[in-house]
N, C-alpha and C positions, 0 to 999 in steps of 0.2 A: 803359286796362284790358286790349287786346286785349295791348299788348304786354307788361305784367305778366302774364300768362300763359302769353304765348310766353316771356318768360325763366326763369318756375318750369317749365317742360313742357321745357325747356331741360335745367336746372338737375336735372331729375330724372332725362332720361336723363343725364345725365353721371356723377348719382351711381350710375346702374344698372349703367350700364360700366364706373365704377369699382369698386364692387363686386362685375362680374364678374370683373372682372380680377385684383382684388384675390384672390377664391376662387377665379380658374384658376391664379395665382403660388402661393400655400398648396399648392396640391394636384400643383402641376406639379414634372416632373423635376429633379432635383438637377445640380449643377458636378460632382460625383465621379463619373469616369468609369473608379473601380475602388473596390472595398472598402476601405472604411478606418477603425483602428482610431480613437478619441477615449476620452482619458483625462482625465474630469472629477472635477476634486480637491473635497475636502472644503471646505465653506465658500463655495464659487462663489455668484453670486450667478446671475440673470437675464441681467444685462447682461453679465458677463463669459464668463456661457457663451455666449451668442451672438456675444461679438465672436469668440470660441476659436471656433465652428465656423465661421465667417467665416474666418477667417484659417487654418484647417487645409482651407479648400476645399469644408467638406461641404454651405454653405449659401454663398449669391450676396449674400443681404439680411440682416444681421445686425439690422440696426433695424424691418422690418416682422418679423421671427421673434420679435422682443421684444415689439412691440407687439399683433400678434399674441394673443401668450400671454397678455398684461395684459391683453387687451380679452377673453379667456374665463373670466377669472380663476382661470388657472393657473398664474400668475408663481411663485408657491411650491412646485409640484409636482416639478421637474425634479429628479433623485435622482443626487449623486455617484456614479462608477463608471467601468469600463474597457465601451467599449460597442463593437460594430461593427457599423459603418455602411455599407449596402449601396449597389454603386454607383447610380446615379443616383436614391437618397433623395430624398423632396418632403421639403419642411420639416414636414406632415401626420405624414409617416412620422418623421421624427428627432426632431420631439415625444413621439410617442408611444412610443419606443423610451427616451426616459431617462424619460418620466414612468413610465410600469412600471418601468423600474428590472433590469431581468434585464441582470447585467455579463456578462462572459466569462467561464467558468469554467476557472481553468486544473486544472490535477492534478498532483499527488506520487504514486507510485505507493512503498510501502513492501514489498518483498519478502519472505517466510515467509523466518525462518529469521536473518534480520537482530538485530545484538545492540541495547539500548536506545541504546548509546553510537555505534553508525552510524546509527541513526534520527536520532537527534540530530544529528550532524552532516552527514546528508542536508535536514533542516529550515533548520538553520543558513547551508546553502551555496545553499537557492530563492532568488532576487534578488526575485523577486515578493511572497513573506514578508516580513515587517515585525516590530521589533521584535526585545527580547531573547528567546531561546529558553527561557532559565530554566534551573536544574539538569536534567540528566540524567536521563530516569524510571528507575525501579527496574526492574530487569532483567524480561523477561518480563512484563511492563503492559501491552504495547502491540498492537495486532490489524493484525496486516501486511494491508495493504486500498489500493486504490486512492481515495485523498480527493480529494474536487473544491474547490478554494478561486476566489473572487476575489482581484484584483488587492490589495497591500495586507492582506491580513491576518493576525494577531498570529500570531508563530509560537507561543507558549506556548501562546494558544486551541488554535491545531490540535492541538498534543502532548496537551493536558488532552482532544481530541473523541475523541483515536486511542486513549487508555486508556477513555476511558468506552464506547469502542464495545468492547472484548475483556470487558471488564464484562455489559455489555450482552450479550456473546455465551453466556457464562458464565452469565449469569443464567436463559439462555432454555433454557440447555439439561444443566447441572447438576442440575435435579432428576427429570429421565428418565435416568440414568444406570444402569449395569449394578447389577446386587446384588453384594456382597461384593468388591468391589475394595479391592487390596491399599495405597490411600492412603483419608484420609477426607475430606480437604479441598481445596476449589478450587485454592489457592497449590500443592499435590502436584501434583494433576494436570496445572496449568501448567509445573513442573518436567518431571514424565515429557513431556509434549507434547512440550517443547523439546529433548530427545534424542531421541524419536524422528523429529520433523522435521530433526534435523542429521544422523541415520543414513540418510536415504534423500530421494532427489529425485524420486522419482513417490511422486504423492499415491495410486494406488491399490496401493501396498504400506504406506503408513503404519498403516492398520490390522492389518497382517500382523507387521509390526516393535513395534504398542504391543501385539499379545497375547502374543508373545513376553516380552517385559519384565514386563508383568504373571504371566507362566508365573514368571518367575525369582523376581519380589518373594514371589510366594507360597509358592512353595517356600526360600525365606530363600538365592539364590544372588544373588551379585553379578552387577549390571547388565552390568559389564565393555565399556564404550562407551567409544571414542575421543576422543569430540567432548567428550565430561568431560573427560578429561587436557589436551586442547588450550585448553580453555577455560582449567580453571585457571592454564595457562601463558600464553595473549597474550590472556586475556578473549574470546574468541571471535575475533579475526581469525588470517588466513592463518598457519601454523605454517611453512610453506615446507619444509619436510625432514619425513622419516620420525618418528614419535615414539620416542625412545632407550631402552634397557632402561633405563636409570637413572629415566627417565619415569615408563616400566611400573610401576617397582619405588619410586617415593617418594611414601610416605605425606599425602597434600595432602587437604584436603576435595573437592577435585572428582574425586579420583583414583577410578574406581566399579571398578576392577580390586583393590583396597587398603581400600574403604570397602562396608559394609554400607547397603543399601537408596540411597537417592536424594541426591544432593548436597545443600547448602543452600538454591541458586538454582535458576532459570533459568539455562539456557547460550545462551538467544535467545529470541527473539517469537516463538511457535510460529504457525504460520498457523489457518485453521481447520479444516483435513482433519486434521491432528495431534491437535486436542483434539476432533474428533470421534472421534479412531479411539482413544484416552485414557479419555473418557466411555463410550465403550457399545464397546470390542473385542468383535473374533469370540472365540469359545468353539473352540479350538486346545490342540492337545500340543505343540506344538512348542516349542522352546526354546534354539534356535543358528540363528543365520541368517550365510551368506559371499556373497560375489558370486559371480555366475552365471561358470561358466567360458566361457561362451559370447563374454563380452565384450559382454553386449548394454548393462552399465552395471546390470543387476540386482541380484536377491538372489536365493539357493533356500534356503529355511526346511527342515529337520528336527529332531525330536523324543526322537534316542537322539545321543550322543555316537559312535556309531560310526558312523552317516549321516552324520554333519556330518565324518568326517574322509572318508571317501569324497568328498564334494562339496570340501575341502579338498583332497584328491590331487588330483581331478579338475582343479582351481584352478592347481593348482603345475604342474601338467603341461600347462595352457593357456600356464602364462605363460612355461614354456622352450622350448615351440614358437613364441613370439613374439619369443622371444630368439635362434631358432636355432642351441640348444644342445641336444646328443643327451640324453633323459630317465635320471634317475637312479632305479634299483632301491629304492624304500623297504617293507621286510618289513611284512609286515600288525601284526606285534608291536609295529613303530616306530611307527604312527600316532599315536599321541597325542603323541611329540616331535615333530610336523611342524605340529599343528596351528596355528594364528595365531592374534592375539588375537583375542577373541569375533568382532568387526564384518569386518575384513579379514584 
């Protein structure tokens, strides 16, 4: 009897130390002795993710990590995904890092000002994206924004999130809009958006360039905006040269120097400083805007056609001193042949 005792008294420490053992191994430091990524696919099962984190280093025991998990009964829990794995992870930790589930999130960042068809083919060219992209969205859909995606995902989803967010943006803010603006409808005001964000690259003149335009639509003057002409010609990408008087002068739907009020499209994904300054512009006279002779990459707005050739001289006479060529005499009478088209 004595010694059936002493073998359970035995028999019990053993299993105590195994079991402490067993929960100081669960809980203790990991093989990985640097960060590292682990990309669990779809359909893995229990066993197969454990032999993969075994054999990527991040765990020593692939068979008690299984076991493990089956004896908590969380065989089931462990969620496909791009995970990272910190160095020296217990097993404790790299459980509970794929049973939540949060992968890596990578990002596409889509820039203001971008046409639907390089959206598209910035989707296209993610390696991490999955998946047909699907047609083209319709021009001006799309809400230039920085997306966060995981590893693997549909790139059509993303295209169908990036229009329902400019939707979205539209939605929230379309019905505080100014009184009497010279469009009536969202799809207009996406258009003017998209010119004024092609006419300038700081956002805090966007508002100053869409009162301007709104100045003109109301008085029934032509936009007279570059980035139309350009559009019409290579759909929004680089023109590489000067735009030609032939340009200037041919009657095309996107021509707004040749066309009354607003083209048919977008000429880009306006961001959202553009259809803010669209929606609700400042209340301004002004109605010509050129670059700053300064060079500073500006604008200077005026309100009479004889300011604006002033700021024009001013312009022409920056850019022959950068030429260092002696300035040429232009009579106050001759100003308006000197002036340029509306934007430069």
């Amino acid at each position: 009897m004595k010694r059936l005792l002493l073998l359970l008294l035995a028999l019990v420490v053993i299993g105590v130390c195994a079991f402490g053992w067993y929960a100081w191994f669960w809980n203790a430091y990991g093989p990985a002795t640097a960060d590292k990524v682990v990309l669990i696919e779809q359909g893995s099962g229990l066993s197969r993710i454990a032999q993969q984190l075994e054999n990527e280093g991040a765990i020593s025991q692939g068979r008690l990590f299984e076991l493990e998990l089956r004896l908590r009964g969380q065989a089931g829990q462990l969620k496909a995904g791009e995970y990272e794995i910190p160095a020296y992870a217990s097993m404790a930790d790299i459980a509970a890092i794929l049973i939540e589930g949060k992968s890596i999130q990578h990002r596409v960042t889509v820039a203001e000002g971008l046409t639907s068809d390089m959206i598209w083919k910035l989707v296209q060219a993610n390696p991490l994206l999955a998946g047909d992209p699907g047609p083209v969205p319709e021009e001006g859909t799309v809400l230039p924004e920085t997306y966060l995606f995981t590893r693997g995902k549909d790139r059509r989803k993303l295209l169908r999130e990036m229009a329902a967010a400019q939707r979205d943006f539209i939605a929230q803010h379309w019905p505080g809009r100014s009184q009497n603006l010279p469009y009536a409808t969202e799809r207009q005001a996406v258009i003017l958006a998209s010119i004024v964000e092609k006419e300038t690259a700081h956002a805090d003149e966007q508002r100053q360039v869409a009162a301007v335009f709104v100045n003109r639509l109301r008085l029934g003057m032509r936009l007279q905006s570059d980035p139309t002409i350009i559009y019409g010609i290579t759909k929004g990408y680089p023109l590489g040269r000067g735009i030609r008087q032939s340009e200037l002068d041919g009657a095309t739907a996107y021509n707004t120097y040749q066309i009354d009020g607003l083209p048919p499209t977008p000429i880009a994904n306006p961001g959202m400083d553009a259809l803010r300054a669209v929606i609700n512009p400042p209340a301004t006279s002004d109605l010509y805007f050129v670059a700053d002779a300064t060079g500073s990459g500006r604008s200077v707005f005026s309100g009479t056609l004889t300011e604006h050739g002033r700021n024009v001289l001013a312009l022409r006479a920056s850019e022959r001193r950068q030429r260092s060529t002696p300035p040429t005499h232009v009579p106050t009478e001759d100003i308006g042949s000197q002036l340029p088209r509306f934007r430069r």
